[in-house]
C-alpha positions in Angstrom: -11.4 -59.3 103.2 -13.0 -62.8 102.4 -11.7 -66.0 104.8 -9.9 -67.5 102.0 -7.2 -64.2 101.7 -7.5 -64.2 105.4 -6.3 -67.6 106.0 -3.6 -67.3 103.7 -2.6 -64.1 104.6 -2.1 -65.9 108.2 0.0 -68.6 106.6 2.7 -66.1 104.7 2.9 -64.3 108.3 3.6 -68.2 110.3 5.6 -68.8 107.2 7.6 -65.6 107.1 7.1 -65.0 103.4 6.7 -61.4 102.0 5.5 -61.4 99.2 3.9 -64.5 96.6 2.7 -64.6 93.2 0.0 -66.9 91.8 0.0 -67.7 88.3 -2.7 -70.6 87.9 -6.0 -69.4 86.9 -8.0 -71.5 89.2 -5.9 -70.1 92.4 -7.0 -66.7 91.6 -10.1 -67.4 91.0 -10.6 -69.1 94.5 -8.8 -66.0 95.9 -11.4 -63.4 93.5 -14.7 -66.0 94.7 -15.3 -65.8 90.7 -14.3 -66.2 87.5 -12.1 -63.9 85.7 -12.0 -64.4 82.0 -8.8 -62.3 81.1 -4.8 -62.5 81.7 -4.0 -61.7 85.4 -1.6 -62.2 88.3 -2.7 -62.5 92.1 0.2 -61.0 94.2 -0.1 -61.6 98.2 1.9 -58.9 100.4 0.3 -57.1 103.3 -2.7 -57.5 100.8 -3.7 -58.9 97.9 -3.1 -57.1 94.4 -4.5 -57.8 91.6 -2.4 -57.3 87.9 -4.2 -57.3 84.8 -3.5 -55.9 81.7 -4.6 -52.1 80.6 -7.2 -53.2 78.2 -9.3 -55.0 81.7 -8.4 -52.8 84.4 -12.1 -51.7 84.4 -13.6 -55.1 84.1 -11.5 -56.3 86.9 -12.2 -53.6 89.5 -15.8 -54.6 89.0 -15.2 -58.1 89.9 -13.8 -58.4 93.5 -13.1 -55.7 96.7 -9.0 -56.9 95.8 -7.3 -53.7 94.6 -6.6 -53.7 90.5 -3.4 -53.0 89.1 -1.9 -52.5 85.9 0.4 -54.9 85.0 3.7 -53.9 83.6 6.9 -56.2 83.8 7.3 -59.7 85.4 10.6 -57.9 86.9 7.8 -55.7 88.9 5.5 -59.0 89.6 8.7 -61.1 90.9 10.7 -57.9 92.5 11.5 -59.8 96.3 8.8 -62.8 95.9 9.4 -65.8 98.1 6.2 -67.8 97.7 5.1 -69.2 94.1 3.6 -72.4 93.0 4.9 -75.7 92.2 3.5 -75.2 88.7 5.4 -72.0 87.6 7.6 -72.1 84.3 11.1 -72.5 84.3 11.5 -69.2 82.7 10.6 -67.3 85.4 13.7 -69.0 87.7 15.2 -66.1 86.5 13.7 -63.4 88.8 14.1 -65.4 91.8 16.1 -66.1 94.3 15.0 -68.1 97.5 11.7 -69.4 97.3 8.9 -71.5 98.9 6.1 -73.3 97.3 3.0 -72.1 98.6 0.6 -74.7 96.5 0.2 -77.3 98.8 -1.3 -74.4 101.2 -3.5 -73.6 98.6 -4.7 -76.9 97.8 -5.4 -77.5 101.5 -7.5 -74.5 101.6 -9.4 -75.5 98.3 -10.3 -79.1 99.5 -13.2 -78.0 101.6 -15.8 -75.9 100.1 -17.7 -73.2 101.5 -21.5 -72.3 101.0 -20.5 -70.3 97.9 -18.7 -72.8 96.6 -21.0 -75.4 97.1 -23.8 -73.2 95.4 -21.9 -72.5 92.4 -21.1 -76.6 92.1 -24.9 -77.8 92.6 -25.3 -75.4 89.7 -22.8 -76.4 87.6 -24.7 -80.2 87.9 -28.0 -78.8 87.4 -26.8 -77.5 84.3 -25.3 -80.8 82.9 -28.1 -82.6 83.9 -30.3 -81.1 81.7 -28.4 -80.6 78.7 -27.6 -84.3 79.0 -31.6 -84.8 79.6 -32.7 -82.5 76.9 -31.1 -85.0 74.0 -33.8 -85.9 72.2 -31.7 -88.6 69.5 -29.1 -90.5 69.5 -28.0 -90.5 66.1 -24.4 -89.0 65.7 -21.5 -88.8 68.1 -20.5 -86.1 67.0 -24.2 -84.3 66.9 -25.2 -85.2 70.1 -21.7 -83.9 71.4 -22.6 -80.4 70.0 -26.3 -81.0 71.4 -24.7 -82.0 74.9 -22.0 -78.4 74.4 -25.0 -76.2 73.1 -27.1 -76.9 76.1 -24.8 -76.5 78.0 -23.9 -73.2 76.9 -27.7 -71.7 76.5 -27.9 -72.7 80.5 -25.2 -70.8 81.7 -22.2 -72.8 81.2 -19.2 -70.9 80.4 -17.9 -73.8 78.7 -17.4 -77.5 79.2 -15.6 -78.4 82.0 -13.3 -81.1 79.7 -13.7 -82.1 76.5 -17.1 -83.8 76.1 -16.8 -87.6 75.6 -19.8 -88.9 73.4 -18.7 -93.0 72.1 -20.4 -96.1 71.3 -20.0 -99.0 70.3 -16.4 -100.6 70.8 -15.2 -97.2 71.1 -16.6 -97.0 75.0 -13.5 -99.7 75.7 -11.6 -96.7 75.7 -12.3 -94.3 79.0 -11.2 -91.0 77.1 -11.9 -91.6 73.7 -13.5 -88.6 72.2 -16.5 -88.3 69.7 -16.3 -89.2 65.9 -18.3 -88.3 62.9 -20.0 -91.8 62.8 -23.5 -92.9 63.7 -24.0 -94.5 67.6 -24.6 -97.9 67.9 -25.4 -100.7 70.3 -24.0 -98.9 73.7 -23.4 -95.0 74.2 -21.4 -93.4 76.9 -21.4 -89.6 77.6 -19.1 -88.2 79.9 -19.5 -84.2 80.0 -19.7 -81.6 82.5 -20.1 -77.9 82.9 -18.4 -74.5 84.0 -20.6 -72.4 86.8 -18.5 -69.3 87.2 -15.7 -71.1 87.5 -16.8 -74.0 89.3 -17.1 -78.0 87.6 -19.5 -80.8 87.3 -18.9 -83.8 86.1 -21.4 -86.9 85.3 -20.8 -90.2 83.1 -24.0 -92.1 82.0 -24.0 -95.6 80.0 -26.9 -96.3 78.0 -27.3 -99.9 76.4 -29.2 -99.8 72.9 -28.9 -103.4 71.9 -30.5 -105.2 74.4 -27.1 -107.5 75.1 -27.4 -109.7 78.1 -23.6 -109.8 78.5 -23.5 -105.7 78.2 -26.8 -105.7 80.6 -24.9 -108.2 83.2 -21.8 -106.2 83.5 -23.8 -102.6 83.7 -25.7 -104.2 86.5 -22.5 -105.0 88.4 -20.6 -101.5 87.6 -24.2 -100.4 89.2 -23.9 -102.1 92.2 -20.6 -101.3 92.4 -21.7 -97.6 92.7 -24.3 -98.2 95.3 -21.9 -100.0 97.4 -19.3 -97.2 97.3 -22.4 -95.0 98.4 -23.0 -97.3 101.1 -19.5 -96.5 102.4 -19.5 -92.6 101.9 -19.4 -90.3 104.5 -17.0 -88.2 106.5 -14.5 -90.3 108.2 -13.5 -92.8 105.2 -10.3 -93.2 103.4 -10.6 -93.4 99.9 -8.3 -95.7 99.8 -10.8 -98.2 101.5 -13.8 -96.8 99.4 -11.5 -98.1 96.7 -10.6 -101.4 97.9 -14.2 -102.5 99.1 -15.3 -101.5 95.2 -12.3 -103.5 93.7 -12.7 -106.4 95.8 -16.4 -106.1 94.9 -15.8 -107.2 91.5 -13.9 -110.0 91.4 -13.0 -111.3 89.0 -13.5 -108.3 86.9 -11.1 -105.9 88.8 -8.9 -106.0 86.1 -10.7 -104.4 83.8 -11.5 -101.5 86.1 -8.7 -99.5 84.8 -8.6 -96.3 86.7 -9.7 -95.1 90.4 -12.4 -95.1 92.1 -13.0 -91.3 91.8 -11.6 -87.6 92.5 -12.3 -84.0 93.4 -14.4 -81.3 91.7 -14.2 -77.5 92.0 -12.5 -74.9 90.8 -10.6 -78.0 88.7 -12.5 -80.6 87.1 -9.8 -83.2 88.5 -8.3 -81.7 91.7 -7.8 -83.1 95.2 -8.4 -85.7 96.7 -7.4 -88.3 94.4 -8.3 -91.6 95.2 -4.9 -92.8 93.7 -4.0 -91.3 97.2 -5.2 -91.7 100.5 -7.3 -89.1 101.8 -9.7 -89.3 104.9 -12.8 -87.3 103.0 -14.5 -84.3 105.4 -17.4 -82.7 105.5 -18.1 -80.3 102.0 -15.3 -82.2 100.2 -17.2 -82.7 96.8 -16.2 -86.0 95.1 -16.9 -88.2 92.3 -17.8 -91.2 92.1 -17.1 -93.4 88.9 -16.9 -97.0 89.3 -16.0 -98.3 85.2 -15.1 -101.9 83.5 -13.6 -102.0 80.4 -13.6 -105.1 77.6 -10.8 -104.6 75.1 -12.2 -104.1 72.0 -15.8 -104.9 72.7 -17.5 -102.2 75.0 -17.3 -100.6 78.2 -19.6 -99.3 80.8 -18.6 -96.3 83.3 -21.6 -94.9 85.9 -20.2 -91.6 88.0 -21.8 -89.1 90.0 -21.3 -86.0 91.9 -21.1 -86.1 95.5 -21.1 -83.8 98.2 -19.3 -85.4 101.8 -21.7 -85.1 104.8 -20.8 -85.9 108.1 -22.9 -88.7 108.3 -23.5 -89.7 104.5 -23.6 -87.3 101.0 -25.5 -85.6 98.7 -25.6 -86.3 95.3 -25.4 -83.6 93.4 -26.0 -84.8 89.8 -29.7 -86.1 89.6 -30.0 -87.1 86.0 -31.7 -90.3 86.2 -29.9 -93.4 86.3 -31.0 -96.1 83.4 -32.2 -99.6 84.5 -31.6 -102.9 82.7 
């Protein structure tokens, strides 16, 4: 029995709860310690079982020591179940009667990472690294996208992590904007990252084409913005003063950074903590950083890395070179 069924094992028996089902993919894959590409169901009572349908009960008895099952009705799955997660659908009210939600347990078990985990994560960088390194034109958006998801793929990625974001020109005033059929131009931003058995990277990287001063000048402040926040990183801080000492940082250009700081990575490629919140990071949290300013209509410039917390500073975990202006 790994640590992580363990610990939550403990927790149903201080909570009194018989029996709970976890729906969410990424639970049961922190519970299996891999990734499990099929339907399933994680149900916890004196043990974990694990439900999957009759076309994968061999694949799945191949995958962790948690006994297989075949799954049969959601009457059977819910049958007495007192602990589900905050995310299941309505329909399955229906099957229940008093319950508990059991996520914020999980998600307090998921925001420090083990040795495994962190393994699987330094991967997942390495692997975005270089198929963000290996690009050898920057023609298309939409070509170097499938470059970017290609490489990915041929190193091991099971897929991209989120939808790969490949934009230039005014386009990169837009944080999310996704890749066009149209040739890049002047500035190029490319936010990607990969899927390690499971596990997410993430990594942004602005590159300036034209030779602007006023696109160099403000890349060379989101820059320093970044080493600052470095500066600051260890076990110990808040992120909501990581946040606050980048924010005051840049003047009279905080409001054009339009989201936070940064976020957790793992099983999720956005999970806890969120820097919208206030967390006091902890040794093997594994964070980004992605300080970003925004011009309406004329450009933008986001620099983020991956970070694992130390107790007395961080790893970065992404190592793609950083360009300099």
């Amino acid at each position: 029995m790994n640590r992580k069924i363990k610990k939550f094992l403990e927790y149903m028996e201080t909570e009194n709860i018989k029996k709970s089902v976890i729906l969410k993919k990424e639970n049961i894959n922190y519970f299996l310690e891999d990734y499990f590409p099929s339907f399933c169901v994680l149900v916890f009572e004196d043990k974990p079982y694990l439900y999957v349908g009759k076309l994968d009960k061999d694949l799945a008895e191949n995958y962790s020591n948690i006994e297989v099952k075949e799954f049969k009705s959601w009457k059977e799955i819910f049958k007495d179940a007192e602990g589900v997660e905050e995310s299941l659908p309505i329909r399955f009210l229906e099957h229940l009667n008093n319950y508990k939600i059991i996520s914020k347990k999980i998600e307090e078990l998921r925001l420090i990472k083990d040795k495994d985990e962190i393994k699987k994560i330094k991967k997942s960088a390495n692997i975005v690294d270089k198929a963000i390194k290996d690009i050898d034109t920057y023609d298309n958006e939409i070509n170097v996208c499938a470059k970017i998801e290609y490489n990915l793929k041929i190193n091991n990625s099971l897929k991209p992590a989120f939808d790969t974001i490949v934009i230039s020109d005014k386009k990169t005033s837009l944080p999310h904007a996704l890749p066009e059929n149209r040739t890049i131009k002047n500035i190029l931003l490319i936010d990607a990252g990969a899927n390690y058995r499971g596990y997410c990277s993430d990594i942004t990287r602005t590159y300036i084409l034209d030779n602007d001063k006023e696109k160099i000048k403000i890349y060379n402040i989101v820059y320093e913005a970044k080493l600052l926040a470095e500066d600051n990183l260890r076990e110990g801080v808040s992120t909501k003063d990581l946040e606050r000492i980048v924010r005051n940082f840049f003047g009279k250009y905080e409001k054009y950074f339009i989201h936070s700081l940064g976020h957790g990575v793992g099983l999720e490629v956005h999970e806890k903590p969120f820097f919208r919140e206030d967390y006091i990071l902890k040794e093997n949290m594994v964070i980004t950083i992605e300080p970003g300013l925004y011009f309406k209509n004329k450009f933008g410039v986001r620099i983020e890395d991956l970070y694992l917390i130390k107790k007395n500073g961080f790893k970065r975990l992404t190592s793609l070179p950083i360009p300099e202006y």
